[in-house]
Jmol script that loads the backbone (N, CA, C; Angstrom):
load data "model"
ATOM      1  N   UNK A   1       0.849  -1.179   0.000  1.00  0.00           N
ATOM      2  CA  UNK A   1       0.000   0.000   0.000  1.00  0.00           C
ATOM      3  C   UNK A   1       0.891   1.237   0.000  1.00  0.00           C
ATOM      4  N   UNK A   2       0.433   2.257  -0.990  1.00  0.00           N
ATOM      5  CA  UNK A   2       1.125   3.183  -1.231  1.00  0.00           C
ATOM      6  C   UNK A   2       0.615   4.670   0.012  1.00  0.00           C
ATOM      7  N   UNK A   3       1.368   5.526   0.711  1.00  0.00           N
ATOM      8  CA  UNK A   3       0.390   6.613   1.491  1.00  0.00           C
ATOM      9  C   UNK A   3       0.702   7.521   0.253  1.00  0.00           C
ATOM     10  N   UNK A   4      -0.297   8.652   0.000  1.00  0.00           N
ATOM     11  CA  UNK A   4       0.039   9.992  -0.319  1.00  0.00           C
ATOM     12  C   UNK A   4       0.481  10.658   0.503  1.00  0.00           C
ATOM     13  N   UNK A   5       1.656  11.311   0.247  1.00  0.00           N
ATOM     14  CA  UNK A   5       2.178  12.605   1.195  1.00  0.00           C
ATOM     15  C   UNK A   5       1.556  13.748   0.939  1.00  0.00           C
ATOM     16  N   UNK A   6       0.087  14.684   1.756  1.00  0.00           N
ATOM     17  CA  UNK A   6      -0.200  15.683   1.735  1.00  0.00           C
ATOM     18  C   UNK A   6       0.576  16.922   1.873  1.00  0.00           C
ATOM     19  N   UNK A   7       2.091  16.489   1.846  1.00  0.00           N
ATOM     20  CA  UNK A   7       3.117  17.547   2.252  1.00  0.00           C
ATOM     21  C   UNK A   7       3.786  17.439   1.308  1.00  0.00           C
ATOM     22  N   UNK A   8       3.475  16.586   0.263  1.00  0.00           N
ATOM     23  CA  UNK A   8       4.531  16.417  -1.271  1.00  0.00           C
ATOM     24  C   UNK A   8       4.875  18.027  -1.750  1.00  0.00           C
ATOM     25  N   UNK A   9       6.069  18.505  -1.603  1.00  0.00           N
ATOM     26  CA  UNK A   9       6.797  19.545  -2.355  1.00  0.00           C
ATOM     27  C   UNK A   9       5.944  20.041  -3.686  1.00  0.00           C
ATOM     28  N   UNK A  10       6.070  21.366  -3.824  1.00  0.00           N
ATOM     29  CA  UNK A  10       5.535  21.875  -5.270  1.00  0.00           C
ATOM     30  C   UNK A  10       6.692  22.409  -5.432  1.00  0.00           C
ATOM     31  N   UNK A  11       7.396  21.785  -6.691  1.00  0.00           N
ATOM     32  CA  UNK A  11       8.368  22.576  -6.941  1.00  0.00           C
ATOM     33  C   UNK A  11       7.935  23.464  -8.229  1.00  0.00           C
ATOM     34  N   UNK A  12       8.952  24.455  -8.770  1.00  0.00           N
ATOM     35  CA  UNK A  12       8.446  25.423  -9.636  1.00  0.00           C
ATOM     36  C   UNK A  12       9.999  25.638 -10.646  1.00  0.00           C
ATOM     37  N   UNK A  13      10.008  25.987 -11.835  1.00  0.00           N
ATOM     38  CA  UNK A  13      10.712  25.862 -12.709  1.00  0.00           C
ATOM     39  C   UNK A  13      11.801  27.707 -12.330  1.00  0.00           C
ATOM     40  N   UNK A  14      12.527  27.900 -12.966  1.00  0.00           N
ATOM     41  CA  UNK A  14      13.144  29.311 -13.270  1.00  0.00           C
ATOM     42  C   UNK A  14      11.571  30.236 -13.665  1.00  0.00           C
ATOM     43  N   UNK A  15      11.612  29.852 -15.075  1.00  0.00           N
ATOM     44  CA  UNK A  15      10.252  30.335 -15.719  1.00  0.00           C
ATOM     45  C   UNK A  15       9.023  30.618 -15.108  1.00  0.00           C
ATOM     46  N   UNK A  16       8.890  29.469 -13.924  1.00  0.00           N
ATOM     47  CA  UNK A  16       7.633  29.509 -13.109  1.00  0.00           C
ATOM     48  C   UNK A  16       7.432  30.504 -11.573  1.00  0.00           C
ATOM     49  N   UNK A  17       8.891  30.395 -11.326  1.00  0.00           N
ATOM     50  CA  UNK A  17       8.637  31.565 -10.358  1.00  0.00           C
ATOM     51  C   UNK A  17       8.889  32.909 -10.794  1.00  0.00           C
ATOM     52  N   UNK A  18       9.444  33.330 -11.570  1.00  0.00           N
ATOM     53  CA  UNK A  18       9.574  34.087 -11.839  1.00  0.00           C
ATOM     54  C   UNK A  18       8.449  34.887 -12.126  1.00  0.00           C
ATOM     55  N   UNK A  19       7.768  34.214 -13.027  1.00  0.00           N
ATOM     56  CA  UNK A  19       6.332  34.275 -13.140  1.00  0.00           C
ATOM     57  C   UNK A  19       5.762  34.770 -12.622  1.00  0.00           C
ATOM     58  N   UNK A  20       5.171  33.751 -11.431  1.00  0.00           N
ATOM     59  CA  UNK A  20       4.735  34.059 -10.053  1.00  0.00           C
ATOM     60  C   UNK A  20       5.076  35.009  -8.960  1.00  0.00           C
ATOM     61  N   UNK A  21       6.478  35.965  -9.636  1.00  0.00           N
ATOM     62  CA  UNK A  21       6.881  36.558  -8.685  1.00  0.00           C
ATOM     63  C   UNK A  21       6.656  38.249  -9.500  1.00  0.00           C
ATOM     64  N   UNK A  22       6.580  38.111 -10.902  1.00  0.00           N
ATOM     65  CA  UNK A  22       6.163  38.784 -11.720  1.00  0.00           C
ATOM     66  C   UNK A  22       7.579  39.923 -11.953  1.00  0.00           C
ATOM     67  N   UNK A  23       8.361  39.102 -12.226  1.00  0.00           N
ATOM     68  CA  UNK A  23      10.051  39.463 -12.096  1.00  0.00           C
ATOM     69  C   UNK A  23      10.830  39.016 -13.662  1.00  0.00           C
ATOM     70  N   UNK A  24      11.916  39.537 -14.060  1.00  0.00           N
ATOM     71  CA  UNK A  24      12.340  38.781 -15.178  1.00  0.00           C
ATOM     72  C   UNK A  24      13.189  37.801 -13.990  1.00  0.00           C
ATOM     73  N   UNK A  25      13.613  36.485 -15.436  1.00  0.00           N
ATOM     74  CA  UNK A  25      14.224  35.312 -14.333  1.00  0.00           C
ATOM     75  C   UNK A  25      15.657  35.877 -14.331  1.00  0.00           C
ATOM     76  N   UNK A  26      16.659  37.057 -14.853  1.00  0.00           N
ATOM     77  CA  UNK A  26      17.742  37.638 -14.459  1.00  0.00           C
ATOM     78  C   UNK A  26      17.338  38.340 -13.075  1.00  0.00           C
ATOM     79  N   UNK A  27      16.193  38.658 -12.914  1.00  0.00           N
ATOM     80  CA  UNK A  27      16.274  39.181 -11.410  1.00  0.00           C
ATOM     81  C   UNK A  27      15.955  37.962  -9.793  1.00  0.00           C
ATOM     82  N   UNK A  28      15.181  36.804 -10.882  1.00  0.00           N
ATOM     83  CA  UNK A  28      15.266  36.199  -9.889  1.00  0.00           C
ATOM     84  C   UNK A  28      16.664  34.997  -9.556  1.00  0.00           C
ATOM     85  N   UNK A  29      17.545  34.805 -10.912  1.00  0.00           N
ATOM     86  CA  UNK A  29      19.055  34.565 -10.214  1.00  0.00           C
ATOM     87  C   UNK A  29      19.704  35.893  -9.288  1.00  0.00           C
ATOM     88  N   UNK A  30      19.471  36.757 -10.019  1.00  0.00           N
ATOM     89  CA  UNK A  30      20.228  37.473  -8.409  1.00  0.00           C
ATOM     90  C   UNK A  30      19.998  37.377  -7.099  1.00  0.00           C
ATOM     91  N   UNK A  31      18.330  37.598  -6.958  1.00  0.00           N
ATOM     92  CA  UNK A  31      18.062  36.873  -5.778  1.00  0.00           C
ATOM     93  C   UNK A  31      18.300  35.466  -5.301  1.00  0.00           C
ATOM     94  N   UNK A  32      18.315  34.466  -6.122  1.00  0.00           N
ATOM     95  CA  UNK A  32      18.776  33.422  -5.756  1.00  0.00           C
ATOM     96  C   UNK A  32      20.203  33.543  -5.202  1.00  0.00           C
ATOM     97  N   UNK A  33      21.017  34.138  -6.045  1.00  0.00           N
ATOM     98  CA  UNK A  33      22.598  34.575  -6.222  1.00  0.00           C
ATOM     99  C   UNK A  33      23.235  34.919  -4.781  1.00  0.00           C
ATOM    100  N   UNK A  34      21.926  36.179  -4.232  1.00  0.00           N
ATOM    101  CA  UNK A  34      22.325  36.992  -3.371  1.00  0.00           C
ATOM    102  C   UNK A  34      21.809  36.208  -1.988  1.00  0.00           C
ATOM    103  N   UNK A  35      21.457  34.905  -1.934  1.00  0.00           N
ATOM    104  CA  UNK A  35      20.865  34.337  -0.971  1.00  0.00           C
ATOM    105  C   UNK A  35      19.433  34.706  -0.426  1.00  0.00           C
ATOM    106  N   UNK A  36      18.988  35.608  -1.646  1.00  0.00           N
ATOM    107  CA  UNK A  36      17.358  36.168  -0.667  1.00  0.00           C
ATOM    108  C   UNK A  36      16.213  35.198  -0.886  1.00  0.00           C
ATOM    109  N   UNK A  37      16.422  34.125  -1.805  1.00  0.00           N
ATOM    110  CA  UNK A  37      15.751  32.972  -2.386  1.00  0.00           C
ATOM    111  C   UNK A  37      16.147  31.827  -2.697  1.00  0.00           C
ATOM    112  N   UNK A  38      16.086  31.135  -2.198  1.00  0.00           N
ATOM    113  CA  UNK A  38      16.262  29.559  -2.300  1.00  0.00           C
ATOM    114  C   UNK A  38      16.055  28.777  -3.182  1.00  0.00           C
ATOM    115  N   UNK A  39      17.316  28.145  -4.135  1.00  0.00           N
ATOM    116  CA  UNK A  39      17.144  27.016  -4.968  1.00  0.00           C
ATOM    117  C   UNK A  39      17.363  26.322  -4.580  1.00  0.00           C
ATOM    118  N   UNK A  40      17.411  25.376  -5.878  1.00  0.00           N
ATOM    119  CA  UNK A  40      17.911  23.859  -5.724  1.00  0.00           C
ATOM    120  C   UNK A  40      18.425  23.400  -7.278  1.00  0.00           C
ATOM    121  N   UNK A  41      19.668  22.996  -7.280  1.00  0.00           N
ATOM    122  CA  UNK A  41      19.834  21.874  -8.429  1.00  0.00           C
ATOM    123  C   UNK A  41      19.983  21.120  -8.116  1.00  0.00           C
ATOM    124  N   UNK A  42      19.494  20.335  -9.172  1.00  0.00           N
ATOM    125  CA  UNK A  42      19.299  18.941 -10.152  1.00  0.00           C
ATOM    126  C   UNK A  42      20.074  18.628 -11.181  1.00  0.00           C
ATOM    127  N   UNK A  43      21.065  18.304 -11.048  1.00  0.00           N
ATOM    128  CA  UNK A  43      22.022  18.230 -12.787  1.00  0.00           C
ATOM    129  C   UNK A  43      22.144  19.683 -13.279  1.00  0.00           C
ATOM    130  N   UNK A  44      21.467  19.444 -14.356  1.00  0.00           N
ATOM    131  CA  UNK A  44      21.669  20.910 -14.955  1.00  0.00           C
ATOM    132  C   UNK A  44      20.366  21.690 -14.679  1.00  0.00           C
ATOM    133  N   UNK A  45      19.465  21.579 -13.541  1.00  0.00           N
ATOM    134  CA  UNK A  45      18.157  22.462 -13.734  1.00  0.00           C
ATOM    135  C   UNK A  45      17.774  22.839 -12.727  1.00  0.00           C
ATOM    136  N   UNK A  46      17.784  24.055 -12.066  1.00  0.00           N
ATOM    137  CA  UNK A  46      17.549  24.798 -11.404  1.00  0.00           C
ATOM    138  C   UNK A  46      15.784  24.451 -11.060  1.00  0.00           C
ATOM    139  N   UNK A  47      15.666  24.278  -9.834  1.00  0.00           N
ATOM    140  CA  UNK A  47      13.896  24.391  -8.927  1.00  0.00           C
ATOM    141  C   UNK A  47      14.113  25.391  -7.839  1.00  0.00           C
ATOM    142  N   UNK A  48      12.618  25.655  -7.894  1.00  0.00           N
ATOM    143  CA  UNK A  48      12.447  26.696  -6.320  1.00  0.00           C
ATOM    144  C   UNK A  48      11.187  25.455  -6.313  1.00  0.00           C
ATOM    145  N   UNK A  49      10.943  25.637  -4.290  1.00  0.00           N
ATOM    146  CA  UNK A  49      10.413  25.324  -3.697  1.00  0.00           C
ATOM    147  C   UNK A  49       8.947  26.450  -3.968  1.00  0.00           C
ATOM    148  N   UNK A  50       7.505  26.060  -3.989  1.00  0.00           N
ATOM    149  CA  UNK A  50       6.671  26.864  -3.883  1.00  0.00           C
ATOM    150  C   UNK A  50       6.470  27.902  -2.916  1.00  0.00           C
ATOM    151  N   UNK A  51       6.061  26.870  -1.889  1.00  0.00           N
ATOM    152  CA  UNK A  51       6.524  27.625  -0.727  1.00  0.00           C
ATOM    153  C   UNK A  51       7.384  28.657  -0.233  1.00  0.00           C
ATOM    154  N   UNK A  52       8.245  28.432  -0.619  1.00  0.00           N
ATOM    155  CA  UNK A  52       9.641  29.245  -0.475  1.00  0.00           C
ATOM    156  C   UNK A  52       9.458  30.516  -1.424  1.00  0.00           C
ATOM    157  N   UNK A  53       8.923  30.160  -2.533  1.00  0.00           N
ATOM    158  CA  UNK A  53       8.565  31.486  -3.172  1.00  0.00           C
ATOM    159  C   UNK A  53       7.306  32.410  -2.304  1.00  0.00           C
ATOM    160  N   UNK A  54       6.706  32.187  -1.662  1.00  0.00           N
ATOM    161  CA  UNK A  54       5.282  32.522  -1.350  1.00  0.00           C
ATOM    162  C   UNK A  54       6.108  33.113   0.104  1.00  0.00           C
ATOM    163  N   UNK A  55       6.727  32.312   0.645  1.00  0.00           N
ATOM    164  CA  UNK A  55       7.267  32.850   2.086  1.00  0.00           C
ATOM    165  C   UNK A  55       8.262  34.171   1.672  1.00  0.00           C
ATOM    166  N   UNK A  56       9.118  34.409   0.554  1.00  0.00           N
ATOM    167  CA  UNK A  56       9.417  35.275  -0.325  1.00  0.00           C
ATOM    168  C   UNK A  56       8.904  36.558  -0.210  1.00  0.00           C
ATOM    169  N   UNK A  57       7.442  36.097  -0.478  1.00  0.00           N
ATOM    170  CA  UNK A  57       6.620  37.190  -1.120  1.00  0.00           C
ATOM    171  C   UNK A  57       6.411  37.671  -0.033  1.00  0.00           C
ATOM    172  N   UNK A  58       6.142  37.591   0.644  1.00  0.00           N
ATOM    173  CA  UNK A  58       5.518  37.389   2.678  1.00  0.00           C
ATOM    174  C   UNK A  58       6.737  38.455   3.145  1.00  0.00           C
ATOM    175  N   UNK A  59       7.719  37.712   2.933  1.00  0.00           N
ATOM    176  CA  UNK A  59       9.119  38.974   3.372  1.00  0.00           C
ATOM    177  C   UNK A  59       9.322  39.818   2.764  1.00  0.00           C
ATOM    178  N   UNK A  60       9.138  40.410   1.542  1.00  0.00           N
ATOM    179  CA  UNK A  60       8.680  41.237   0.959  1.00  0.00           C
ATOM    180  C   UNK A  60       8.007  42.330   0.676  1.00  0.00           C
ATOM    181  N   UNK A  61       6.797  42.352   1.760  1.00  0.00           N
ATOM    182  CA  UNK A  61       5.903  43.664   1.910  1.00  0.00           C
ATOM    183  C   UNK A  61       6.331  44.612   2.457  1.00  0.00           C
ATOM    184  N   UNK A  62       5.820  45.881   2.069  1.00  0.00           N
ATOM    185  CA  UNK A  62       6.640  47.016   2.145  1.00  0.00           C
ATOM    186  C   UNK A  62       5.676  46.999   3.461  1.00  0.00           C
ATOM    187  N   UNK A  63       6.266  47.720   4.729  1.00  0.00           N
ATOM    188  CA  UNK A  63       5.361  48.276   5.892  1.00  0.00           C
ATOM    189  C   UNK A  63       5.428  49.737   5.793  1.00  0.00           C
ATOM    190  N   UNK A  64       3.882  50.002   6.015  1.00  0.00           N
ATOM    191  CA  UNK A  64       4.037  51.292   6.508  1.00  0.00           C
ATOM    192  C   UNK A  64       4.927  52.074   6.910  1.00  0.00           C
ATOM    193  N   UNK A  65       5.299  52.955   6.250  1.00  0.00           N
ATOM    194  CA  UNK A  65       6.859  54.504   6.268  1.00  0.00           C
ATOM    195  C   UNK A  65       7.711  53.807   6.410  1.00  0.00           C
ATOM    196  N   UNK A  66       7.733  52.974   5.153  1.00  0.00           N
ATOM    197  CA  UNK A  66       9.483  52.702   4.733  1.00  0.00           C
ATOM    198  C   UNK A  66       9.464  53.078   3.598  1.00  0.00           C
ATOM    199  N   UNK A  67       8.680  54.002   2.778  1.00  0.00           N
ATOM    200  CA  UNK A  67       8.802  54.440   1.600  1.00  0.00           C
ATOM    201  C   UNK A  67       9.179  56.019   2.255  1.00  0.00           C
ATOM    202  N   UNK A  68       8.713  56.494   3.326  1.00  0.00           N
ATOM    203  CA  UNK A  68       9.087  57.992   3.361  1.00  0.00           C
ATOM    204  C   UNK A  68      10.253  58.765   2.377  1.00  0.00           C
ATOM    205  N   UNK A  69      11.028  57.802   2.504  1.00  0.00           N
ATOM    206  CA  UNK A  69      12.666  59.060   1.800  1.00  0.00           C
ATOM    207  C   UNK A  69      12.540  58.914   0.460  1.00  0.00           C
ATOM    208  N   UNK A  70      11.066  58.581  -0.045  1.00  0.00           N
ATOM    209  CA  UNK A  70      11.288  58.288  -1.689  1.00  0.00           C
ATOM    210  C   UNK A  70      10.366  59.649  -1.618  1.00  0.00           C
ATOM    211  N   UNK A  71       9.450  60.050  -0.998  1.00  0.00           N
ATOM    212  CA  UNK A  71       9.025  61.469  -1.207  1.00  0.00           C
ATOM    213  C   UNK A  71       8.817  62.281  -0.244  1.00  0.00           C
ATOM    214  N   UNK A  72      10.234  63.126   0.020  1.00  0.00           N
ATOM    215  CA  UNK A  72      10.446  64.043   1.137  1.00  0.00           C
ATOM    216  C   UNK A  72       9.259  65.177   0.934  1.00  0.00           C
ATOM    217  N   UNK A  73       9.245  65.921   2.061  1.00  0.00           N
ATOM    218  CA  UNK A  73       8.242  66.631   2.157  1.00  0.00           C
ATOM    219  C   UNK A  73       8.755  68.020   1.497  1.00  0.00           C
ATOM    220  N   UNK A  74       8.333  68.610   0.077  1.00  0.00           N
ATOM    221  CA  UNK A  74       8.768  69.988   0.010  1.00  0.00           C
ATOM    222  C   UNK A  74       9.219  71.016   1.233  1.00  0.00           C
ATOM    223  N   UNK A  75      10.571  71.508   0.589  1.00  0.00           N
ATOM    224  CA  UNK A  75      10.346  72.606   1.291  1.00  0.00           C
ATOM    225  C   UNK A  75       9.408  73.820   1.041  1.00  0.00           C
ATOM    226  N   UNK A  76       9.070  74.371   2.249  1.00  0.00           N
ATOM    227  CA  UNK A  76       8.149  75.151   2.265  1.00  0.00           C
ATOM    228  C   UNK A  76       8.186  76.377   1.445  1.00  0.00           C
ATOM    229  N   UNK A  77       7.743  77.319   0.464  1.00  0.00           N
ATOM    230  CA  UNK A  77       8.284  79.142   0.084  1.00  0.00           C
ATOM    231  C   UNK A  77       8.032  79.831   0.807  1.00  0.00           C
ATOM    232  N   UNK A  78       8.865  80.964   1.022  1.00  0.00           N
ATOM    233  CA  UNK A  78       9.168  81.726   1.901  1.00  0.00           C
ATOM    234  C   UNK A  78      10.017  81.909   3.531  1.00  0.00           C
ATOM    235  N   UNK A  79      10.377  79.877   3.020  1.00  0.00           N
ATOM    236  CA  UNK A  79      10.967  80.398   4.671  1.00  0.00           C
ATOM    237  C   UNK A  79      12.047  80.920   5.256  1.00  0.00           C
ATOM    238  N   UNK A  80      12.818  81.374   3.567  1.00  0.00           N
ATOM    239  CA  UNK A  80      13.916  81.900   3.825  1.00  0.00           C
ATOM    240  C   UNK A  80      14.305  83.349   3.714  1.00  0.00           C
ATOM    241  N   UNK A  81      12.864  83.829   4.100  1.00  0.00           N
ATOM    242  CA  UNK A  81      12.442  85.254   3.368  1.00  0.00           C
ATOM    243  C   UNK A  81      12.026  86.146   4.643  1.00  0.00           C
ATOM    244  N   UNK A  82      12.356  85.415   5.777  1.00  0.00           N
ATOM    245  CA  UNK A  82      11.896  86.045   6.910  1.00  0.00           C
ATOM    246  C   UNK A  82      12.848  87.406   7.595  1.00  0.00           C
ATOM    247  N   UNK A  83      14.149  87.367   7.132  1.00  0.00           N
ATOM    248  CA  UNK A  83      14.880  87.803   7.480  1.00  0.00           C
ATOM    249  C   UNK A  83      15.258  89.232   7.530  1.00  0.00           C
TER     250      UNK A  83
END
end "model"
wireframe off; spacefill off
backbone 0.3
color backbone group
């Protein structure tokens, strides 16, 4: 008797996460490259774990005011006119 493993791995191709990550696959070897994403070879063929892409995505979200320094607050006119 055979069990199914309900925990059987989804693995995903270069092509497929990338995909899924909505990235070209040169950006997702860098991340692989740079350790921020997890492969695996096989001979000659590169897999990601599904999961691992999705937990990815998860680490990924921007939180609230960590974009601030992309749009500083004008300076104000006139405030150098007081003088």
């Amino acid at each position: 008797m055979c069990a199914v493993n309900s925990d059987e791995t989804e693995w995903l191709s270069t092509q497929e996460a990338a995909r899924r990550l909505g990235i070209t696959p040169r950006t997702l070897y860098r991340f692989i490259d740079h350790g921020e994403l997890p492969a695996y070879r096989f001979g000659r063929v590169i897999r990601l774990r599904a999961h691992e892409v999705d937990d990815f995505i998860g680490r990924s979200r921007i939180q609230p005011g960590e974009l601030e320094h992309l749009y500083p607050e004008p300076a104000t006119r006139g405030s150098d006119d007081d003088g």
